[in-house]
N, C-alpha and C positions, 0 to 999 in steps of 0.2 A: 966805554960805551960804544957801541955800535955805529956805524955811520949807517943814518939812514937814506935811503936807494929813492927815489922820487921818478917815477916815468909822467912827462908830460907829453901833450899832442902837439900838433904845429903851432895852432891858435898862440899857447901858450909861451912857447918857444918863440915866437915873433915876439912877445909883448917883455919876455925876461931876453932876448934880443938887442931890441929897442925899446928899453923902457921909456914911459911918461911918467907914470904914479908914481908914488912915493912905496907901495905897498909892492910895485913890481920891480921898485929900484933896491931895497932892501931884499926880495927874493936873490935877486941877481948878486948881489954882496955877500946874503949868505952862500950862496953855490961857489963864487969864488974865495970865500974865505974858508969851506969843507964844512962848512954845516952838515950838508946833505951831498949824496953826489946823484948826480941828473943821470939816468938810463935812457938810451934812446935805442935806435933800429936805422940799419942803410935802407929802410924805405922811409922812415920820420926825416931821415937826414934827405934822400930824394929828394921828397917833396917839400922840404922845406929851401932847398936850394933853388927848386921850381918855382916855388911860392915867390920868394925874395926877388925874381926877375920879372914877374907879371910887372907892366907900365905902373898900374895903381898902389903898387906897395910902397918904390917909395917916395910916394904924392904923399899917403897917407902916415906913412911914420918917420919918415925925414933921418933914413940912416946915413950916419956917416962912412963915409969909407972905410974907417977902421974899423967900426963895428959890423963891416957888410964883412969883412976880412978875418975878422975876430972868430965870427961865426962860422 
């Protein structure tokens, strides 16, 4: 079978990131086990490394280190 190609935006990518839910913690499990593989862009990846440094991000998702690193 085919592996299927998944492009997500930032939003999304913070949240399979740092997961909370259970539904975005399972997203993140299949991605690393090859479910699917995640397609992005050096501008998705930009601004998401911009994103992660704003003061309020991480007040609001409480990343660890490893996962700021992972990413």
């Amino acid at each position: 079978m085919p592996t299927i190609k998944a492009v997500i935006d930032t939003s999304m990518m913070l949240s399979v990131a740092f997961p909370r839910g259970e539904l975005v913690k399972e997203l993140r499990n299949m991605t690393a086990n090859g479910a699917f593989m995640l397609v992005t862009s050096k501008e998705i990846m930009a601004e998401l490394y911009r994103i992660i440094h704003y003061p309020r991000i991480p007040k609001q998702l409480k990343p660890s280190k490893e996962d700021v690193d992972e990413l």
